[in-house]
DSSP file (Angstrom, degrees, kcal/mol; ACC not computed):
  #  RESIDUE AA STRUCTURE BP1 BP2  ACC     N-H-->O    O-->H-N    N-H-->O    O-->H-N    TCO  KAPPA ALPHA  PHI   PSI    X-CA   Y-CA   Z-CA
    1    1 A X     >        0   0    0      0, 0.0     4,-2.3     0, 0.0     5,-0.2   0.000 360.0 360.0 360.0 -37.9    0.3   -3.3    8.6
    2    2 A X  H >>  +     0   0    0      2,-0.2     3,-2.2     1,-0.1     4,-0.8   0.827 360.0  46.6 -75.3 -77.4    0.5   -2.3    4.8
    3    3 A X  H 3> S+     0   0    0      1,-0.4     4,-2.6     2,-0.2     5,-0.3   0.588 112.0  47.8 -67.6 -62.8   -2.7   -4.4    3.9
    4    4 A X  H 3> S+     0   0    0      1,-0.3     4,-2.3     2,-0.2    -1,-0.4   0.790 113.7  50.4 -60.6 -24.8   -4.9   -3.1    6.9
    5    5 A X  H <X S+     0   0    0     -4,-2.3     4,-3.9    -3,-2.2    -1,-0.3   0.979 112.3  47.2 -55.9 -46.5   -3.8    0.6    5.9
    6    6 A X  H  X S+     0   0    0     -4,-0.8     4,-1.7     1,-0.2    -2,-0.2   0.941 111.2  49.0 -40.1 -58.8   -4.8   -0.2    2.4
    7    7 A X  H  X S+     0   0    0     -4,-2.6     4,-3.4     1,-0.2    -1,-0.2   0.758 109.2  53.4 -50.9 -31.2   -8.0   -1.6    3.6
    8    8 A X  H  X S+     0   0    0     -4,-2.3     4,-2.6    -5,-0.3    -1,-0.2   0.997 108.7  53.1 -56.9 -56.9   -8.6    1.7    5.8
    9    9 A X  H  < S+     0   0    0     -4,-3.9    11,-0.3     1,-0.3    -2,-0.2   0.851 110.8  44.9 -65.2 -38.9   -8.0    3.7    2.6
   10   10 A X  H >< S+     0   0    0     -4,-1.7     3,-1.3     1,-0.2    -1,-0.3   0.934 111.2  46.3 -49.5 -54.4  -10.6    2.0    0.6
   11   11 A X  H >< S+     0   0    0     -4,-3.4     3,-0.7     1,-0.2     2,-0.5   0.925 113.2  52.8 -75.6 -19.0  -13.5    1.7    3.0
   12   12 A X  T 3X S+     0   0    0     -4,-2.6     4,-1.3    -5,-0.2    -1,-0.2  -0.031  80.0  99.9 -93.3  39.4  -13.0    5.5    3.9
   13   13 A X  T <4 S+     0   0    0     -3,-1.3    -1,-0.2    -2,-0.5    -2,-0.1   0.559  75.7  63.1 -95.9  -3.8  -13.1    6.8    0.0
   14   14 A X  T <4 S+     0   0    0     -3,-0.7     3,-0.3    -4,-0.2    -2,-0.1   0.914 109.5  38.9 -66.3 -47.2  -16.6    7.8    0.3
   15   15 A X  T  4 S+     0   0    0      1,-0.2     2,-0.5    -4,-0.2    -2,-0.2   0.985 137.5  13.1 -59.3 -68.1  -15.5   10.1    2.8
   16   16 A X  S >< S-     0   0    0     -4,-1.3     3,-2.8     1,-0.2     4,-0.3  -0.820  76.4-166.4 -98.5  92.5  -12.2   11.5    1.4
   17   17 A X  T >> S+     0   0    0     -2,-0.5     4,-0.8     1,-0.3     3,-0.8   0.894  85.4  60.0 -63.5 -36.7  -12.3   10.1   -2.5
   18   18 A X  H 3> S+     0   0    0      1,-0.2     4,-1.1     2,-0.2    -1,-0.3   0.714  85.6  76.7 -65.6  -1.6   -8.8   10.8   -3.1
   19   19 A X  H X> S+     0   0    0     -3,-2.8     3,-1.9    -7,-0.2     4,-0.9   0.965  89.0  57.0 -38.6 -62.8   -7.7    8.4   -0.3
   20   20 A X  H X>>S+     0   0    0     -3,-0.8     4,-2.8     1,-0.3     3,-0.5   0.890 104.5  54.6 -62.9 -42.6   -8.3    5.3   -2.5
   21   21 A X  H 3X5S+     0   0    0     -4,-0.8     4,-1.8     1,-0.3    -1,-0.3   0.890 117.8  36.7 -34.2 -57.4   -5.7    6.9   -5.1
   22   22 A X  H <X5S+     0   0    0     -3,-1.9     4,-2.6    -4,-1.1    -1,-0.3   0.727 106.6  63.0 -78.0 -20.0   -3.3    7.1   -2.4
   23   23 A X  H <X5S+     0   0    0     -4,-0.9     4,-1.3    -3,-0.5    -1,-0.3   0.842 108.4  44.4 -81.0 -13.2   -4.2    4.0   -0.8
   24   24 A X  H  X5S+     0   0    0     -4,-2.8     4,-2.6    -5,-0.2    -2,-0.2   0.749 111.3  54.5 -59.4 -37.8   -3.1    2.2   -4.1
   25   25 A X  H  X<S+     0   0    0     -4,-1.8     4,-3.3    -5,-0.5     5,-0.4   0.903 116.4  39.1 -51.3 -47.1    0.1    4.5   -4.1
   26   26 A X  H  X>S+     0   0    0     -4,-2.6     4,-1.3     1,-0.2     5,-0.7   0.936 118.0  48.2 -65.3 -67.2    0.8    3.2   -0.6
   27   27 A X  H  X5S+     0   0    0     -4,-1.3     4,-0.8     1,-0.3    -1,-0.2   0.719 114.2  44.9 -20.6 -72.5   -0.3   -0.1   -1.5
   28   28 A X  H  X5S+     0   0    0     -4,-2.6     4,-2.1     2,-0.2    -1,-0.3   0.937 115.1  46.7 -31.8 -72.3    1.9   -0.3   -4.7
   29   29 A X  H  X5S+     0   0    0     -4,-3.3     4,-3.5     1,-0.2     3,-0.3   0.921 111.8  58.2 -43.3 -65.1    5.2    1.2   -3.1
   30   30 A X  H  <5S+     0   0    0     -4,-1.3     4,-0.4    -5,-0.4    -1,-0.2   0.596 107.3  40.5 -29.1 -37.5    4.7   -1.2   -0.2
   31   31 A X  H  X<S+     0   0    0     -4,-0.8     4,-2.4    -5,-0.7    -1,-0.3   0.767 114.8  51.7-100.1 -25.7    4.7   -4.0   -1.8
   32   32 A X  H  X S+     0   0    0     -4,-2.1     4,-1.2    -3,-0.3    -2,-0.3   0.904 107.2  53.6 -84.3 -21.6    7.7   -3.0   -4.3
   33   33 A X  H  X S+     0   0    0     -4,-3.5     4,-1.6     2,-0.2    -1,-0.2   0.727 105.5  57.9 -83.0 -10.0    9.7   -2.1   -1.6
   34   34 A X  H  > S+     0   0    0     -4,-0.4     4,-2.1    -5,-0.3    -2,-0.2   0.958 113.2  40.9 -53.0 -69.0    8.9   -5.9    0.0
   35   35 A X  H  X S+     0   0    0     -4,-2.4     4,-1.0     1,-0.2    -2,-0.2   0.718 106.2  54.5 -58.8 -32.5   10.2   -7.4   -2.7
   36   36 A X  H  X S+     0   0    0     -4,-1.2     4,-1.9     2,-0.2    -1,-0.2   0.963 110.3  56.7-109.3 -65.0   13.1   -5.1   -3.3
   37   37 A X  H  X S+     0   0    0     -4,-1.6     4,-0.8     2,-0.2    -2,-0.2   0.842 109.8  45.6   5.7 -89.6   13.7   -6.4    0.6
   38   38 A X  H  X S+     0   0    0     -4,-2.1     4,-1.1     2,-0.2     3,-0.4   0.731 109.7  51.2 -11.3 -76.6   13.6  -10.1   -0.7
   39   39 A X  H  X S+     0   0    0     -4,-1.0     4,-1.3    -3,-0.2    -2,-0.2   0.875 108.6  52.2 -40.9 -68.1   15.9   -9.6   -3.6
   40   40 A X  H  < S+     0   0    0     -4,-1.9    -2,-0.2     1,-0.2    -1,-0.2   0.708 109.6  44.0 -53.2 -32.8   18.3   -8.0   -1.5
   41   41 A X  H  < S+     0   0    0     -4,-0.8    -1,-0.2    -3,-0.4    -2,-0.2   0.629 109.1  64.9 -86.0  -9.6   18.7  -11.0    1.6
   42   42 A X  H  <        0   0    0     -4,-1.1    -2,-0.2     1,-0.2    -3,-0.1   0.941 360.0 360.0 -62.8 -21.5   18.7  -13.7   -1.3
   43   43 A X     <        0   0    0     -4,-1.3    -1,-0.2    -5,-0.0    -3,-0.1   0.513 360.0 360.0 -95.3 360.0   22.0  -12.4   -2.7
């Protein structure tokens, strides 16, 4: 679900250009909070 959002926010930055900013935010956060996920059932 985070990828395809990212991917929404990219192809629609022609329309709204600050999207892609945020779809990188989301994109970023989303993935560190997977990992942070991870980390947390290994221990």
């Amino acid at each position: 679900m985070m990828l395809i959002s990212w991917v929404l926010g990219l192809l629609t930055c022609t329309i709204y250009l600050p999207l892609q900013l945020w779809a990188w935010l989301a994109l970023i956060i989303g993935v560190g909070f997977f990992v942070w996920h991870i980390m947390l059932r290994r221990e």
